[in-house]
C-alpha positions in Angstrom: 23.3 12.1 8.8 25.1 13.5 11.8 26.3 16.6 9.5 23.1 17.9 8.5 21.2 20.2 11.0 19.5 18.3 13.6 15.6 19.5 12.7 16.6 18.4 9.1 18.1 14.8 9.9 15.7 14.1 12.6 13.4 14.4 10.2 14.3 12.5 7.2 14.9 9.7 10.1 11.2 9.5 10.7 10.6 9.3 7.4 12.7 6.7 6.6 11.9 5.1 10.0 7.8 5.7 8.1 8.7 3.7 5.5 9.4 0.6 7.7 5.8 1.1 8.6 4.3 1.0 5.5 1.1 -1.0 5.1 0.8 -2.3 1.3 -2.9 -3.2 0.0 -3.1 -6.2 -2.4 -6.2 -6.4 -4.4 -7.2 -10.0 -5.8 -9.7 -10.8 -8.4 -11.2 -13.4 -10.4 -14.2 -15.3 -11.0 -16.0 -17.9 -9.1 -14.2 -20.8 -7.9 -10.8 -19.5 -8.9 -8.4 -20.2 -5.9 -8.2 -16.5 -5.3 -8.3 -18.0 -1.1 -6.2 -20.9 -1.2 -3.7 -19.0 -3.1 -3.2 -16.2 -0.2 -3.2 -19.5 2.1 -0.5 -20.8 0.1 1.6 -17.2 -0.1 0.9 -15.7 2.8 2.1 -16.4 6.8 -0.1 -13.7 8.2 -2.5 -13.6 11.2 -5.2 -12.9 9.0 -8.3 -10.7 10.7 -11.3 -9.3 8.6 -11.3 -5.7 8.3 -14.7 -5.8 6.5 -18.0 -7.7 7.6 -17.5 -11.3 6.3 -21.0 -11.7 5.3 -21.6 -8.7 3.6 -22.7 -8.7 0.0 -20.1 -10.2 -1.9 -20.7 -7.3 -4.7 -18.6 -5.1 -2.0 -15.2 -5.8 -1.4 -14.1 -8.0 1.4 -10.8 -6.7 3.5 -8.6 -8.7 5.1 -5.3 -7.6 7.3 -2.5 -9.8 7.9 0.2 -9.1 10.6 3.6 -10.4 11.2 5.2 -8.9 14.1 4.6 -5.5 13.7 4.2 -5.4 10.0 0.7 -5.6 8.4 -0.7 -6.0 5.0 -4.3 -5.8 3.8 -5.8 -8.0 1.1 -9.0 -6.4 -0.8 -11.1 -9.4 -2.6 -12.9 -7.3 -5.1 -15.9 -9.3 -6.7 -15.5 -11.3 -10.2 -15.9 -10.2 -13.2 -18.1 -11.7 -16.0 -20.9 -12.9 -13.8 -24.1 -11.1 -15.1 -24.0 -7.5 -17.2 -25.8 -5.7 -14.0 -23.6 -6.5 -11.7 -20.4 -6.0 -14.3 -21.6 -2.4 -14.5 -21.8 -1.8 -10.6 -18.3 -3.5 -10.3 -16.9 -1.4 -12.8 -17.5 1.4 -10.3 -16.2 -0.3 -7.4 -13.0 -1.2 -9.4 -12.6 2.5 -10.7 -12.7 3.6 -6.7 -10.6 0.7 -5.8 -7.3 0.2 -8.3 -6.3 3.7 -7.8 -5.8 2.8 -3.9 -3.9 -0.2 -4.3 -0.8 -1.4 -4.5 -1.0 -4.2 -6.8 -3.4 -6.3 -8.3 -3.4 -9.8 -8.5 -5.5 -10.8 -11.1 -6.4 -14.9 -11.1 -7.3 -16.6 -13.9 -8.5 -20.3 -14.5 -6.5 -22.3 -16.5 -9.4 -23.9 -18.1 -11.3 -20.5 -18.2 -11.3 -19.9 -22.0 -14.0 -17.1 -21.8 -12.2 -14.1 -21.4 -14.1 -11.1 -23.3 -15.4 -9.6 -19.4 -11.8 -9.9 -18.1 -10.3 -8.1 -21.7 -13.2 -5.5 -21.6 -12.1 -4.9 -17.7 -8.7 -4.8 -18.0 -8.1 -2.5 -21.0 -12.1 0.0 -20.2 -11.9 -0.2 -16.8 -8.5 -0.7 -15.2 -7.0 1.3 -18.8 -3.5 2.5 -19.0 -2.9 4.8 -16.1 -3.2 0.9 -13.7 -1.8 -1.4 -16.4 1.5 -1.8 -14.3 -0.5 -2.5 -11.1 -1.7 -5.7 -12.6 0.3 -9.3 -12.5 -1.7 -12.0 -14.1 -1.8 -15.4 -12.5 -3.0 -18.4 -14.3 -4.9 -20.6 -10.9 -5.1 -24.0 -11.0 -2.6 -25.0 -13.7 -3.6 -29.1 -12.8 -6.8 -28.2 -14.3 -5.6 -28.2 -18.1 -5.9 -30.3 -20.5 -4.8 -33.3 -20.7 -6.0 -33.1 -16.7 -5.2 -36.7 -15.3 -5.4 -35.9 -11.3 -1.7 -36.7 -10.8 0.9 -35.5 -8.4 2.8 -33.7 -11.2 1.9 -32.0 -14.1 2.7 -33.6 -17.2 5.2 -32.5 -20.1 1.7 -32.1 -22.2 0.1 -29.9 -19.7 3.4 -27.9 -19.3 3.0 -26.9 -22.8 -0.6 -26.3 -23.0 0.2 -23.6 -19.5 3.3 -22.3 -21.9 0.1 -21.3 -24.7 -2.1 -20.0 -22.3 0.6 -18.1 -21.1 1.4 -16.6 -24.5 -2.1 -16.3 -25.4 -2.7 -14.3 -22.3 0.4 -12.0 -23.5 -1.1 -11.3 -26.4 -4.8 -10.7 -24.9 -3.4 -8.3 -22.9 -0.2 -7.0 -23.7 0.5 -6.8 -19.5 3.4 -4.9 -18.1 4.3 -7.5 -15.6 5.0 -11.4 -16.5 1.9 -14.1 -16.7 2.3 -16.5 -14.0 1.0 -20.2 -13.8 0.6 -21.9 -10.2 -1.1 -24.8 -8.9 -1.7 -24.5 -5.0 -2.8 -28.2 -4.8 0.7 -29.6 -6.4 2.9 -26.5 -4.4 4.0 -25.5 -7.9 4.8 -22.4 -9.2 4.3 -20.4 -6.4 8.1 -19.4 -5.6 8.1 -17.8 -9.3 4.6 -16.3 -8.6 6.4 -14.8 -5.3 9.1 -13.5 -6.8 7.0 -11.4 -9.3 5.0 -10.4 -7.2 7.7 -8.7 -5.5 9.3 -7.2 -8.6 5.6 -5.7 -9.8 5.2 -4.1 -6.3 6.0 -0.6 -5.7 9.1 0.0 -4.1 7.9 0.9 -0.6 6.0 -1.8 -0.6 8.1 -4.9 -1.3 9.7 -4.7 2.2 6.9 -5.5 3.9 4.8 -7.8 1.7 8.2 -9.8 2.1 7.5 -10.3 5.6 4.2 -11.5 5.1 5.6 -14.6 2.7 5.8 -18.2 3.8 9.2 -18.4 5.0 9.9 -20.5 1.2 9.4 -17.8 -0.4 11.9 -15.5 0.9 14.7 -16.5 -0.9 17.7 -14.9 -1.6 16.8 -13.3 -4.5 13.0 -11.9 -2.9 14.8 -10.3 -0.4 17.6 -9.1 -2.4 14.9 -7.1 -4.2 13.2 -6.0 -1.0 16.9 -4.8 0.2 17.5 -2.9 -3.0 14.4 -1.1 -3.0 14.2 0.1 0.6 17.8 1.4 -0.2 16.8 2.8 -3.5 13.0 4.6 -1.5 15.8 6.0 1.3 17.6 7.7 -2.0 14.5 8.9 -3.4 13.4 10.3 -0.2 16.7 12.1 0.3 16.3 13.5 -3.5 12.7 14.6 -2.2 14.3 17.0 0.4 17.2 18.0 -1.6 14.8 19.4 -4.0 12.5 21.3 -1.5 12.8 25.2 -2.8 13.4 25.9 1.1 16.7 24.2 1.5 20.1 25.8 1.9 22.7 25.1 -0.6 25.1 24.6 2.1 22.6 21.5 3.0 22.0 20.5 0.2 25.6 20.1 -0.6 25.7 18.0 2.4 22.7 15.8 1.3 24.5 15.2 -1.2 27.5 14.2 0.2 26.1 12.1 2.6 23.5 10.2 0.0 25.2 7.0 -0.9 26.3 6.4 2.6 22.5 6.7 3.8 21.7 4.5 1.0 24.5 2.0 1.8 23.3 2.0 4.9 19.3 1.2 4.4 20.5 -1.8 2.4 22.6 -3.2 5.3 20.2 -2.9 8.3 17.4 -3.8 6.1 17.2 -6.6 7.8 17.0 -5.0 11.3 13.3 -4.0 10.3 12.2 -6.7 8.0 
């Protein structure tokens, strides 16, 4: 960075010093009574504060921050789906405003929930193909399936029967991103759920959604992910100027001489900022 002209690097060094500062917004759905709090409990470490009025209309959605350190992280609960018809027409609005604005959608599903023409109308007329890869299923409450015997553990029956939903759910919907299955009350299959979550994000974003994880959840390979993609946005950024019309070719030689080793770089003191 030192060989480019000072205006020049100083900044790309804000930028890249922007991207540490990036606030991602989570959207979560699903219907009544599907977990869609106790799951962010479960994920998330954050010093949660609403953004929104808590006891507004629940047909609005309700935003929530979350702040580790000096990294933050907002959570939109949009309403549920498949309620009455009214309302599914004013939320189809709402969503049409919201999904463009988000980063990723976590979309919660019961495991016993077996009526699922609203979410299939929503997901392919509403959200449609421009969102698709915003979306990461999640099957909630996995204990709840049948044969549901209010164990500790779920049982080599019910692990099957979560395996078909899963599969049926791939063929509903034909997602972009993997179907997950958790239970929050038996702690399982969240770490998988985290690390998904992680690979569906955007790549500015995964940084600092991993610092709002449970400490669990940040295993090696969450934050080898995170690492990558700050290193890979650093690139792309770089790229970005290299390609403005406005640029030298002297400089832009230098970009790109000095591109890997900024890149190189990003990955190493990624964990300076996150």
């Amino acid at each position: 960075m030192a060989a480019l002209p000072t205006l020049l690097s100083d900044t790309i060094l804000k930028r890249i010093h922007s991207l540490t500062e990036y606030e991602p917004v989570i959207g979560i759905m699903g219907k009544t009574g599907a977990g869609k709090s106790s799951l962010c409990n479960a994920l998330f470490a954050g010093n949660v504060s609403p953004v929104s009025d808590v006891t507004a209309c629940t047909r609005e959605p309700l935003r929530f921050r979350l702040k580790i350190c000096d990294h933050f992280m907002t959570i939109v609960d949009l309403p549920g789906v498949g309620e009455s018809g009214a309302r599914d027409t004013e939320y189809a609005s709402l969503y049409r405003e919201q999904v463009p604005r988000l980063d990723l959608v976590l979309w919660l599903i019961k495991a016993d929930d077996r009526a699922l023409a609203v979410d299939e109308h929503f997901y392919y007329q509403v959200i449609g193909k421009a969102y698709r890869h915003k979306v990461l299923f999640v099957i909630s409450q996995a204990d709840k399936i049948e044969p549901a015997g209010g164990t500790e553990y779920l049982s080599t029956e019910q692990k099957r029967n979560i395996s078909r939903k899963i599969c049926n759910l791939h063929g509903l919907f034909q997602p972009v991103n993997p179907v997950c299955a958790v239970s929050v009350r038996m702690k399982w299959g969240l770490g998988v759920m985290a690390e998904s979550m992680i690979r569906s994000l955007p790549r500015q974003a995964s940084s600092p959604v991993v610092t709002q994880l449970q400490h669990s959840f940040r295993t090696d390979t969450v934050n080898q992910k995170a690492r990558d993609d700050f290193g890979e946005t650093v690139g792309t950024l770089l790229d970005t100027v290299y390609n403005l019309p406005f640029i030298p070719t002297p400089v832009r030689t230098l970009i790109q001489t000095v591109r890997d080793t900024v890149v190189s770089v990003a990955r190493v003191v990624w964990s300076f900022f996150f």
